[in-house]
N, CA, C and O atoms as a Tinker XYZ file with bonds, in Angstrom:
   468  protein
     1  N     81.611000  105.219000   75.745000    73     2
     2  CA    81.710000  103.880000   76.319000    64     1     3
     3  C     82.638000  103.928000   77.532000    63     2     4     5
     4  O     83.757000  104.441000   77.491000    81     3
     5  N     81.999000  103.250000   78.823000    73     3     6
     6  CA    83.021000  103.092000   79.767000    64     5     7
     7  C     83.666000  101.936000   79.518000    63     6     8     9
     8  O     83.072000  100.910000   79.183000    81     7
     9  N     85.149000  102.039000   79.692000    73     7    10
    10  CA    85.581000  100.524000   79.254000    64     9    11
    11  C     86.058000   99.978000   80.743000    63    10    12    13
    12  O     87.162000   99.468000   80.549000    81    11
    13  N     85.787000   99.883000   81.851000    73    11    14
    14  CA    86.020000   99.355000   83.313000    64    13    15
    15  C     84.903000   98.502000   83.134000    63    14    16    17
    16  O     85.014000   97.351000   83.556000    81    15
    17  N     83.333000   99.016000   82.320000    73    15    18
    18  CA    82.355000   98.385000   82.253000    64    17    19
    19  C     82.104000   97.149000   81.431000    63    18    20    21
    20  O     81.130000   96.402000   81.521000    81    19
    21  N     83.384000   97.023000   80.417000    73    19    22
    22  CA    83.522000   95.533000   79.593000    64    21    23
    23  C     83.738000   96.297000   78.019000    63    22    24    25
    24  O     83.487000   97.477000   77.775000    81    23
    25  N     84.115000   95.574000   77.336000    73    23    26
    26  CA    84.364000   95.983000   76.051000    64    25    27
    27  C     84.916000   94.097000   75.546000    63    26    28    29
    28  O     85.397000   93.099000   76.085000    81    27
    29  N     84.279000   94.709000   73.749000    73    27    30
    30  CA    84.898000   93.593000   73.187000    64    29    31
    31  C     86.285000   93.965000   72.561000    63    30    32    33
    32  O     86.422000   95.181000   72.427000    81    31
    33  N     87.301000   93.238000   72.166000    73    31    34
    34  CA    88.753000   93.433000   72.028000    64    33    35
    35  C     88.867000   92.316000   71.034000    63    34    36    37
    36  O     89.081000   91.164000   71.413000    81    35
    37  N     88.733000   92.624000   69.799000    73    35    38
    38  CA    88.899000   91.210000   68.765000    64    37    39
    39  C     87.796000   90.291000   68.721000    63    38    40    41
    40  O     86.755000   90.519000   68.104000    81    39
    41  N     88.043000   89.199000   69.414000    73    39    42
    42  CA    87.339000   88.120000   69.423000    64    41    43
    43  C     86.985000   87.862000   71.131000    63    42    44    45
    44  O     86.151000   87.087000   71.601000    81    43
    45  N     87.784000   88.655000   71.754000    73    43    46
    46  CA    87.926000   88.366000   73.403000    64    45    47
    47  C     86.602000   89.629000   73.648000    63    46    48    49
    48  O     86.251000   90.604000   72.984000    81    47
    49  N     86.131000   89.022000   74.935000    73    47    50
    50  CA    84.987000   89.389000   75.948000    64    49    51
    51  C     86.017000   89.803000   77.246000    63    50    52    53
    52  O     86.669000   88.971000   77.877000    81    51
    53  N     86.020000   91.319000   77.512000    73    51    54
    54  CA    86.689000   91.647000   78.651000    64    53    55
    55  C     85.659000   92.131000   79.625000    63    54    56    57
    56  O     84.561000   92.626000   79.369000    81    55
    57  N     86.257000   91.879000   80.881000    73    55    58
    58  CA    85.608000   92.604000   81.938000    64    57    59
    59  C     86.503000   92.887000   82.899000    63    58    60    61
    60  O     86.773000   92.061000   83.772000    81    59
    61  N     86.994000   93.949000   82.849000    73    59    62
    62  CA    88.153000   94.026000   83.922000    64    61    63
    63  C     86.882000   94.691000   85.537000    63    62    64    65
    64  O     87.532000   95.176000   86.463000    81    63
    65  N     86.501000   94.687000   85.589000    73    63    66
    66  CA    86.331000   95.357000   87.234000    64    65    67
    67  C     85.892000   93.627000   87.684000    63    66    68    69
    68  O     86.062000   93.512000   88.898000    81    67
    69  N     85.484000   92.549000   87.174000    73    67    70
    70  CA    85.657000   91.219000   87.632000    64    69    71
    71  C     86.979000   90.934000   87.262000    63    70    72    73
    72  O     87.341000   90.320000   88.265000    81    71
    73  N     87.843000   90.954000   86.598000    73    71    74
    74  CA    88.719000   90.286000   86.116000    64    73    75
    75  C     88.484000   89.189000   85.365000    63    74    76    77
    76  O     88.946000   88.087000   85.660000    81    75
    77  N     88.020000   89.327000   84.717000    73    75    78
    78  CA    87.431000   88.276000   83.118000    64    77    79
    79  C     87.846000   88.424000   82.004000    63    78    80    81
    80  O     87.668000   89.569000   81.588000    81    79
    81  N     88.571000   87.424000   80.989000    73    79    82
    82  CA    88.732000   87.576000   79.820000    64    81    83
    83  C     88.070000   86.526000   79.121000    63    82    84    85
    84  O     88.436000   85.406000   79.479000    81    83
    85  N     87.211000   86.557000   78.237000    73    83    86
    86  CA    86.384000   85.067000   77.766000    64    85    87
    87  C     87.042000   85.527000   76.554000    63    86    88    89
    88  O     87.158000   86.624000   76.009000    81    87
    89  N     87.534000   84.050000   76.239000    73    87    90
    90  CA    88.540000   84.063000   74.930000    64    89    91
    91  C     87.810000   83.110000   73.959000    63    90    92    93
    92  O     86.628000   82.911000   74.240000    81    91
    93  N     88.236000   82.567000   73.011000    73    91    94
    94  CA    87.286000   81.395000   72.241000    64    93    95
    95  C     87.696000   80.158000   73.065000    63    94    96    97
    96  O     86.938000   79.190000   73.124000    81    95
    97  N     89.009000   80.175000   73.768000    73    95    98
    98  CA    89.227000   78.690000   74.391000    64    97    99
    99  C     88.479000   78.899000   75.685000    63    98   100   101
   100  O     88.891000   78.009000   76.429000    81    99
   101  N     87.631000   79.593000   76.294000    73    99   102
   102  CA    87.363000   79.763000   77.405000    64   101   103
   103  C     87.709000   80.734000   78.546000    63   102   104   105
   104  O     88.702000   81.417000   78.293000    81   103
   105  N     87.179000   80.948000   79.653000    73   103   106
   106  CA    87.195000   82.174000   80.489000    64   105   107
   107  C     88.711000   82.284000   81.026000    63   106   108   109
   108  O     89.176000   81.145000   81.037000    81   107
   109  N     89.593000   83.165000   81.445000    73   107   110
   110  CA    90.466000   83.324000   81.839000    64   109   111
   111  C     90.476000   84.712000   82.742000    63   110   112   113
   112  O     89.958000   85.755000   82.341000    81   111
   113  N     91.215000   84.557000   84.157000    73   111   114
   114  CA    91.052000   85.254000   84.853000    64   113   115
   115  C     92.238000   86.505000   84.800000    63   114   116   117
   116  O     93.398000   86.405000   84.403000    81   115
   117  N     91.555000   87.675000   85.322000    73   115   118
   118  CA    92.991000   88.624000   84.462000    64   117   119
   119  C     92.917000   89.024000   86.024000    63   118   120   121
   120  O     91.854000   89.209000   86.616000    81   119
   121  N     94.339000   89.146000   86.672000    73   119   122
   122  CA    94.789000   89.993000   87.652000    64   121   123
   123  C     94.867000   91.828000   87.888000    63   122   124   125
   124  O     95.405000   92.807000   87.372000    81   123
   125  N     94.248000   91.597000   88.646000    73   123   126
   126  CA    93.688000   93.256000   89.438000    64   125   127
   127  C     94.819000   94.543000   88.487000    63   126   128   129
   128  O     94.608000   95.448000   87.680000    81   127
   129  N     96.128000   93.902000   89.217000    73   127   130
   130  CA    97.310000   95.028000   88.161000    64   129   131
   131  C     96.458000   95.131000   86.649000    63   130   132   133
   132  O     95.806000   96.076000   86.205000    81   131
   133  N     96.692000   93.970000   86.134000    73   131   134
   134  CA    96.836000   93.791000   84.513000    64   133   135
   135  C     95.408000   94.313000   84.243000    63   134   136   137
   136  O     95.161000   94.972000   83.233000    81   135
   137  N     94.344000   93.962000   85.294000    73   135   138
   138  CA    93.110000   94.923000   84.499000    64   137   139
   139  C     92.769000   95.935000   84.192000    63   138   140   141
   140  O     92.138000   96.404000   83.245000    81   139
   141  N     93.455000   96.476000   85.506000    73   139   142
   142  CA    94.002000   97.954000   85.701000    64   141   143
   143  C     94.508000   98.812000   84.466000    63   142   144   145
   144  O     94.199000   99.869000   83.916000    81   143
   145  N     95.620000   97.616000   84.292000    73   143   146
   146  CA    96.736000   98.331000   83.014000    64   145   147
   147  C     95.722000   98.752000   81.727000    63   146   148   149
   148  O     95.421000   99.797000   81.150000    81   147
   149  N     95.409000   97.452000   81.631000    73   147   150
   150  CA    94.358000   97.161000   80.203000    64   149   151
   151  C     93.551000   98.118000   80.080000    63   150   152   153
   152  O     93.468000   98.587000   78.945000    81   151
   153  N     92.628000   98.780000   81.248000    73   151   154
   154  CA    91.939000   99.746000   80.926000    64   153   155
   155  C     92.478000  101.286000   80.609000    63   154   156   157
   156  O     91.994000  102.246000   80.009000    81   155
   157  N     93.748000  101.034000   81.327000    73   155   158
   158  CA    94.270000  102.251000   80.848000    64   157   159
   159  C     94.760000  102.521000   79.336000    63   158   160   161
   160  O     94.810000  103.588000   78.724000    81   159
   161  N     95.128000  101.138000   78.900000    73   159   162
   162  CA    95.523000  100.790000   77.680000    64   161   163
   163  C     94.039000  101.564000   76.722000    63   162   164   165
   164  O     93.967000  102.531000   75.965000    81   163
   165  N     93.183000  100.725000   77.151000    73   163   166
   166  CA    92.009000  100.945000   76.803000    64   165   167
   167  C     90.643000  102.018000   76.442000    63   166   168   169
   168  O     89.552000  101.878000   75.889000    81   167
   169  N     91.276000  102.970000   76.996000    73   167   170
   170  CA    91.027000  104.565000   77.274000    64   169   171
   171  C     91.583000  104.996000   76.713000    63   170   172   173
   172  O     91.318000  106.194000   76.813000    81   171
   173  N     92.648000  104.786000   75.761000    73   171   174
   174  CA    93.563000  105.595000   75.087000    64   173   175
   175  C     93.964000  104.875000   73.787000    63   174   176   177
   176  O     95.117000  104.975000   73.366000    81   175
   177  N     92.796000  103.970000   72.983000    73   175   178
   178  CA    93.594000  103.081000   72.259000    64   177   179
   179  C     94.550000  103.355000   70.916000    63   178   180   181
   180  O     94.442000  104.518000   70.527000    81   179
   181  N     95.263000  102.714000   70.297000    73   179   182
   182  CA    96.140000  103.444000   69.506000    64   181   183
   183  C     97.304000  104.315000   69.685000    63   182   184   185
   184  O     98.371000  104.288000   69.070000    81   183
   185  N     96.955000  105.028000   70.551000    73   183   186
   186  CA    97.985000  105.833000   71.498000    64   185   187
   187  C     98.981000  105.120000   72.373000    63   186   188   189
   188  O     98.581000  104.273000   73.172000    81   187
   189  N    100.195000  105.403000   72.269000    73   187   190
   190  CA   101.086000  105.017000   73.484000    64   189   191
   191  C    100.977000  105.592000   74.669000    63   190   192   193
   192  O    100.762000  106.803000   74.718000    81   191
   193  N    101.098000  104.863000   75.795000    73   191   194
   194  CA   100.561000  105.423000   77.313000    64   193   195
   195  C    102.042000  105.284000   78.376000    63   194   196   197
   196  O    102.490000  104.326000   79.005000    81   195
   197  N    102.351000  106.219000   78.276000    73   195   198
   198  CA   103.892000  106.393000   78.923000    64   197   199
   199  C    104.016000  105.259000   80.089000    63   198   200   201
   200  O    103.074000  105.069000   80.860000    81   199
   201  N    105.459000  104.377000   80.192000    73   199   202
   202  CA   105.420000  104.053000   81.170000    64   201   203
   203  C    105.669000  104.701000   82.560000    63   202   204   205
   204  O    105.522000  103.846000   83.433000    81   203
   205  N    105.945000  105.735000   82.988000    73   203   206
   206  CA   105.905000  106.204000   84.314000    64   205   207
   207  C    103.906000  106.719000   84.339000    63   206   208   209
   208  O    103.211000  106.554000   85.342000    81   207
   209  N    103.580000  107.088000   83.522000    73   207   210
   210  CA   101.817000  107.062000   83.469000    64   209   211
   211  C    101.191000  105.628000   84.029000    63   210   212   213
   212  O    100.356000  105.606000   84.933000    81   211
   213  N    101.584000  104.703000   83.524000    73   211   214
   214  CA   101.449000  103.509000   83.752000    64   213   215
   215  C    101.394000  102.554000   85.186000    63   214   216   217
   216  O    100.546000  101.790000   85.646000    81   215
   217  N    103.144000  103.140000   85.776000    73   215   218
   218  CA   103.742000  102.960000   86.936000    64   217   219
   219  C    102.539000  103.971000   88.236000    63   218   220   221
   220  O    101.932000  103.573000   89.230000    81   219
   221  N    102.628000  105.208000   87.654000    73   219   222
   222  CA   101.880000  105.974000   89.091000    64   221   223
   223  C    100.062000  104.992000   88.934000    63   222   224   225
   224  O     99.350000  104.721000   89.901000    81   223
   225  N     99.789000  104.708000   87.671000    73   223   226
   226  CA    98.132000  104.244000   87.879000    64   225   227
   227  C     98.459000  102.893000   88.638000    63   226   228   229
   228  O     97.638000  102.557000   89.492000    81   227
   229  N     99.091000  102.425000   88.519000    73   227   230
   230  CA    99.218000  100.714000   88.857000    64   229   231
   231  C     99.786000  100.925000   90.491000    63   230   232   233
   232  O     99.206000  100.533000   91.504000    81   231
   233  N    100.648000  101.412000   90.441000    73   231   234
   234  CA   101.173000  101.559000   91.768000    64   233   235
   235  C    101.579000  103.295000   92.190000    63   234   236   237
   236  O    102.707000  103.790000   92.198000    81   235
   237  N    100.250000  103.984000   92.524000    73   235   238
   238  CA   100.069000  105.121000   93.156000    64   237   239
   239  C    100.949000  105.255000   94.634000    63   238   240   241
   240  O    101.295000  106.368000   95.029000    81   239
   241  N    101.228000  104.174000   95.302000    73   239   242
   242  CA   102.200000  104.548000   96.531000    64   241   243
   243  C    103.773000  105.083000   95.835000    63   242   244   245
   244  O    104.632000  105.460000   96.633000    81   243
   245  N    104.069000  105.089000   94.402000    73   243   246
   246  CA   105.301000  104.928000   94.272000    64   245   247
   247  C    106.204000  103.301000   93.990000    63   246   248   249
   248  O    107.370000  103.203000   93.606000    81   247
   249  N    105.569000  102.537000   94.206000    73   247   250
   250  CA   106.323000  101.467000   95.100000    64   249   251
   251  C    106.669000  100.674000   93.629000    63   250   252   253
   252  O    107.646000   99.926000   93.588000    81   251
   253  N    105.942000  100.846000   92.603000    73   251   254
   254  CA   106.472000  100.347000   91.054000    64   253   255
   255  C    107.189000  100.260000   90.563000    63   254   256   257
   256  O    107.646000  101.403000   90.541000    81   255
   257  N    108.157000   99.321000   89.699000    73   255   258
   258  CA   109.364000   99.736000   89.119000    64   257   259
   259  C    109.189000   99.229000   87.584000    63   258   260   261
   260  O    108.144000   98.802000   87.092000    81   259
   261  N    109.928000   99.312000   87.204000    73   259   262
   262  CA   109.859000   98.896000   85.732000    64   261   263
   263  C    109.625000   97.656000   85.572000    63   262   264   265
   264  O    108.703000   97.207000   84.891000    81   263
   265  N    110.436000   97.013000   86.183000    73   263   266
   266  CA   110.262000   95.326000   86.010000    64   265   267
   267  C    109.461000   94.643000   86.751000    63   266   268   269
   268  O    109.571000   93.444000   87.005000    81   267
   269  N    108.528000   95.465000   87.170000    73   267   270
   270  CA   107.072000   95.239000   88.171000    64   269   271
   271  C    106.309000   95.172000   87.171000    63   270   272   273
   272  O    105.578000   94.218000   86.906000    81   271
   273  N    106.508000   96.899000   86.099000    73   271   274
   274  CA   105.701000   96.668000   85.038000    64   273   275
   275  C    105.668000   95.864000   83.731000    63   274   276   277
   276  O    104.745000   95.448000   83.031000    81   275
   277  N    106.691000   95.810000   83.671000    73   275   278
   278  CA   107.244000   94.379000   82.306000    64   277   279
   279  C    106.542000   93.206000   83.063000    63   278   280   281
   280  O    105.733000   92.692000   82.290000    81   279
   281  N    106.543000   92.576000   84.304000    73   279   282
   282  CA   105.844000   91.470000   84.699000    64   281   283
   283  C    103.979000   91.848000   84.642000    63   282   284   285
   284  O    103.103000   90.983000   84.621000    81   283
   285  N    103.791000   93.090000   84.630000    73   283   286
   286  CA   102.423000   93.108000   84.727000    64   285   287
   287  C    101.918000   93.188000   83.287000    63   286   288   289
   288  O    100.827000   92.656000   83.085000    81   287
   289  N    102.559000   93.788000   82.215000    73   287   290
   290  CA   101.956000   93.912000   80.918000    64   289   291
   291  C    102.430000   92.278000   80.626000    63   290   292   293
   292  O    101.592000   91.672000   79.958000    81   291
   293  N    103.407000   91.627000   80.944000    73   291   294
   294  CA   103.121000   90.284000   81.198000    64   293   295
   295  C    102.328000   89.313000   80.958000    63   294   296   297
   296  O    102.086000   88.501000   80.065000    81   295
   297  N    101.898000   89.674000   82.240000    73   295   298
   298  CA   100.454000   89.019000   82.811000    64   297   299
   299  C     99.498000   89.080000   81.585000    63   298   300   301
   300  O     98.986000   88.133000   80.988000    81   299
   301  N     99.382000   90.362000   81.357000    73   299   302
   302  CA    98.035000   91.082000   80.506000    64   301   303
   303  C     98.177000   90.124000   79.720000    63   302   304   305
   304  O     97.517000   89.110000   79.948000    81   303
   305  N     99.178000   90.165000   78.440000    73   303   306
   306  CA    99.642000   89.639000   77.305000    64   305   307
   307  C     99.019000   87.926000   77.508000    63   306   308   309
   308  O     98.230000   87.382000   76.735000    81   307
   309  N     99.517000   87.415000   78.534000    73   307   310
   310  CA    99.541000   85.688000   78.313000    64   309   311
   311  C     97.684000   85.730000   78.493000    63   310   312   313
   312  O     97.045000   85.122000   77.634000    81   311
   313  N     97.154000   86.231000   79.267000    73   311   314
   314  CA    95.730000   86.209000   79.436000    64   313   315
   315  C     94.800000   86.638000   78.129000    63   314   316   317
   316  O     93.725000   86.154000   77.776000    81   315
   317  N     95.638000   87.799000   77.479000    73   315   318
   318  CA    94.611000   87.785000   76.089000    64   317   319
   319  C     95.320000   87.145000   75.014000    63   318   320   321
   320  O     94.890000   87.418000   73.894000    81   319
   321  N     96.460000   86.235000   75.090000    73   319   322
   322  CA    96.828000   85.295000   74.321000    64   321   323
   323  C     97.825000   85.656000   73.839000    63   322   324   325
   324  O     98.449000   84.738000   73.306000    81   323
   325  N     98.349000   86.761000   73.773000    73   323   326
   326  CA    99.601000   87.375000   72.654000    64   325   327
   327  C    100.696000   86.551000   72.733000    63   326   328   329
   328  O    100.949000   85.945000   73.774000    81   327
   329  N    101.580000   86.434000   71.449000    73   327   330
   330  CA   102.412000   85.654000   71.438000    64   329   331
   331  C    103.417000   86.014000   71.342000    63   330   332   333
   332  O    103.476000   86.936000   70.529000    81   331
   333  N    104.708000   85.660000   71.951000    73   331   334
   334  CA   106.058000   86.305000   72.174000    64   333   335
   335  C    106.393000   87.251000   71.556000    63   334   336   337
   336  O    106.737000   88.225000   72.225000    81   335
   337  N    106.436000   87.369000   69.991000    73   335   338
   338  CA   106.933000   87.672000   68.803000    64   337   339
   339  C    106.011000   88.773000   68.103000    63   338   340   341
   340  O    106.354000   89.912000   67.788000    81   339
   341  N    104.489000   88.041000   67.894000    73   339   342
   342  CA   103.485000   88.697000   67.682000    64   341   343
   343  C    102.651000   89.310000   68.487000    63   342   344   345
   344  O    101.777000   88.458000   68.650000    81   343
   345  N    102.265000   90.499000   69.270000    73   343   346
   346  CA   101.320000   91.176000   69.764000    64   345   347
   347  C    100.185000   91.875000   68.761000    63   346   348   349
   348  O    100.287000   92.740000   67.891000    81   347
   349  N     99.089000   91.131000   69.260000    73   347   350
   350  CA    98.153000   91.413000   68.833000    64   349   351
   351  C     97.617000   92.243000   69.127000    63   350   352   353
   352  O     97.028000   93.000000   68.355000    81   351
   353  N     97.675000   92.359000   70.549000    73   351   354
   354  CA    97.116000   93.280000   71.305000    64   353   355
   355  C     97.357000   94.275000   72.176000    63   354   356   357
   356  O     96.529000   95.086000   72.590000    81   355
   357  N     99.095000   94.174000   72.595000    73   355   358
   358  CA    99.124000   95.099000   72.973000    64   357   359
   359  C    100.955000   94.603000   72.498000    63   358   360   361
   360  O    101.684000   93.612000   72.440000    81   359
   361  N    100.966000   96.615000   72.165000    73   359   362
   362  CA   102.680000   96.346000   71.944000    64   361   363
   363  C    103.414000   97.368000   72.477000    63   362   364   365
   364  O    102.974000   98.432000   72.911000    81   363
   365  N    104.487000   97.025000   72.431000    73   363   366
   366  CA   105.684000   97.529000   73.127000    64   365   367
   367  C    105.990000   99.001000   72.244000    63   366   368   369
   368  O    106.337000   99.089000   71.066000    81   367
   369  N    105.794000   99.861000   73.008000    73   367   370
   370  CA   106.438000  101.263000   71.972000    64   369   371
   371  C    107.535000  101.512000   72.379000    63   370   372   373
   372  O    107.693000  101.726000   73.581000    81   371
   373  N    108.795000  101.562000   71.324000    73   371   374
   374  CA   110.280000  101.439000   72.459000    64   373   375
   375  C    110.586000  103.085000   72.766000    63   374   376   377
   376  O    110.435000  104.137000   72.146000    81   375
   377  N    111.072000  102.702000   74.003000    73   375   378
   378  CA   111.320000  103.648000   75.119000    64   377   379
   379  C    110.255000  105.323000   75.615000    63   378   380   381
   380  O    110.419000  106.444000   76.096000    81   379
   381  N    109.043000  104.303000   74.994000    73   379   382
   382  CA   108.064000  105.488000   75.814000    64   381   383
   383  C    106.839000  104.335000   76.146000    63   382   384   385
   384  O    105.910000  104.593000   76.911000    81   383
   385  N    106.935000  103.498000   75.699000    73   383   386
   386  CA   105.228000  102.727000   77.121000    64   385   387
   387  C    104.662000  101.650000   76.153000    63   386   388   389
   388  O    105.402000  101.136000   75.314000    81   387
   389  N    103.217000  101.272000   76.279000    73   387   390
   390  CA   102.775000  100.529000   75.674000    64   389   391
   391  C    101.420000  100.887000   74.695000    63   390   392   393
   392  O    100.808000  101.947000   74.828000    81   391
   393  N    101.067000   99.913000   73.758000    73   391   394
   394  CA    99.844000  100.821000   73.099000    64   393   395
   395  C     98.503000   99.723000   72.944000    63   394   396   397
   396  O     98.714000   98.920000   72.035000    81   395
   397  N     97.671000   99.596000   73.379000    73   395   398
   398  CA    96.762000   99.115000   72.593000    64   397   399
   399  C     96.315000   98.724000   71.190000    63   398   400   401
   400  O     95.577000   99.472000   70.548000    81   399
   401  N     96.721000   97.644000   70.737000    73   399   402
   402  CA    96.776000   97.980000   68.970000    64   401   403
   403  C     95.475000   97.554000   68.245000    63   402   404   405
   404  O     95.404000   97.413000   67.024000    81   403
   405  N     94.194000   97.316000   69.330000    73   403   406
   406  CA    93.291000   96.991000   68.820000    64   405   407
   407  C     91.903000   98.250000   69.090000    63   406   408   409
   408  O     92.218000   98.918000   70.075000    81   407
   409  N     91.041000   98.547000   68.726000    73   407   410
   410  CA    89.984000   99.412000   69.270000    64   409   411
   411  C     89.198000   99.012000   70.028000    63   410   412   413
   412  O     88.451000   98.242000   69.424000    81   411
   413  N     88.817000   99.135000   71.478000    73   411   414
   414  CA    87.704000   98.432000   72.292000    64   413   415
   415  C     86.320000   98.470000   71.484000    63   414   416   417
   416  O     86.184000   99.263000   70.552000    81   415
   417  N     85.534000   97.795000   71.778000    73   415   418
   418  CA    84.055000   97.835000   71.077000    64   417   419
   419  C     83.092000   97.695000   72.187000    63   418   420   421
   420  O     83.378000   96.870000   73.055000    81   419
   421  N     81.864000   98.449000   72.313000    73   419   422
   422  CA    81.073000   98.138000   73.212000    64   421   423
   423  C     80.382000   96.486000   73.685000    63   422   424   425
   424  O     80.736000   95.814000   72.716000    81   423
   425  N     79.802000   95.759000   74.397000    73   423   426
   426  CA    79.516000   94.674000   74.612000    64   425   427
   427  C     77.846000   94.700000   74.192000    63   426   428   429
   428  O     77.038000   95.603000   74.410000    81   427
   429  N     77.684000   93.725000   73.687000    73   427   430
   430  CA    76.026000   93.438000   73.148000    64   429   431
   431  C     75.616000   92.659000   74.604000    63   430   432   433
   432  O     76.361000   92.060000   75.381000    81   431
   433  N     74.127000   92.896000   74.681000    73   431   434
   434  CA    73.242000   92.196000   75.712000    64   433   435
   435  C     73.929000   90.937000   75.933000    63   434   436   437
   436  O     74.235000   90.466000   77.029000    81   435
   437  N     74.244000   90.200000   74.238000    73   435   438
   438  CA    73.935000   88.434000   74.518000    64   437   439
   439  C     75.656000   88.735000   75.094000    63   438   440   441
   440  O     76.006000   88.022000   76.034000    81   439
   441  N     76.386000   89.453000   74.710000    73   439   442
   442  CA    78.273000   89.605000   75.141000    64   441   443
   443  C     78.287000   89.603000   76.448000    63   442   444   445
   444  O     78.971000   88.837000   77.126000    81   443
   445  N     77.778000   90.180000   76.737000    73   443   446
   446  CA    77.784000   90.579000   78.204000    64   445   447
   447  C     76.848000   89.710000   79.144000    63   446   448   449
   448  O     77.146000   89.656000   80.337000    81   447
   449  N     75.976000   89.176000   78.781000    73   447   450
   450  CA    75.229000   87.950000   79.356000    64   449   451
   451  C     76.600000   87.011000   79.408000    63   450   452   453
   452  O     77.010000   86.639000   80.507000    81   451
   453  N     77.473000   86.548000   77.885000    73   451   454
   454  CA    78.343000   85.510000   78.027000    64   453   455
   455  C     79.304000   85.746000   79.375000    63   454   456   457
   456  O     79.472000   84.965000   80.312000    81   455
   457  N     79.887000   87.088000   79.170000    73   455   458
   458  CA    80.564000   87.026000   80.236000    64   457   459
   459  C     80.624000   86.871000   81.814000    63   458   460   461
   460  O     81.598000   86.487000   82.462000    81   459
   461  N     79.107000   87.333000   82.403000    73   459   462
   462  CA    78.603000   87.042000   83.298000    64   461   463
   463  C     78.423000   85.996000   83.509000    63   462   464   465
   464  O     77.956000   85.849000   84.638000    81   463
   465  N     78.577000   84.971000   82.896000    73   463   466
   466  CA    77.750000   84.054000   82.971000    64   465   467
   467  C     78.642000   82.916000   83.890000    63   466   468
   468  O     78.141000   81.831000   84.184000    81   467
């Protein structure tokens, strides 16, 4: 499965190369960084994905810092809903990066019709 190409994540409909998250409350737009992140998240799920791994994919000039990336896994988080306390979906591994805590799933015809849509 390519996951740039969409994947399901729980109950959420992703499409990161649009920047789409269709949630049950409706579509939500995910920023270029955070889709970025997500797929990297996403390619590796279960696994922790170092943050300097993280930093060079997101920002390849160098120009990244940590608290570039705390604002971008951020982003990710409020768009697929996670809640302060509880991550559902993506969590914090302390002092080596972040992990995906869910398994991507491929998208069905009618999934992927929704999200296009």
């Amino acid at each position: 499965m390519q996951v740039r190409d969409g994947f399901r994540l729980g109950d959420l409909l992703v499409g990161p190369t649009a920047g789409h998250v269709l949630r049950p409350d409706g579509l939500q737009r995910l920023p270029a960084r955070a889709a970025e992140a997500l797929v990297a998240l996403a390619e590796q799920p279960g696994r922790a994905v170092a943050r300097e791994d993280l930093r060079n994919r997101l920002w390849p000039d160098g120009t990244g810092s940590d608290d570039a990336l705390v604002r971008c896994i951020g982003e990710l988080r409020h768009v697929l809903g996670d809640r302060r306390r509880t991550h559902r979906y993506v969590e914090t591994v302390g002092r080596q990066g972040y992990r995906l805590v869910l398994e991507p799933a491929p998208l069905s015809a009618e999934e992927r019709a929704q999200l296009e849509s």
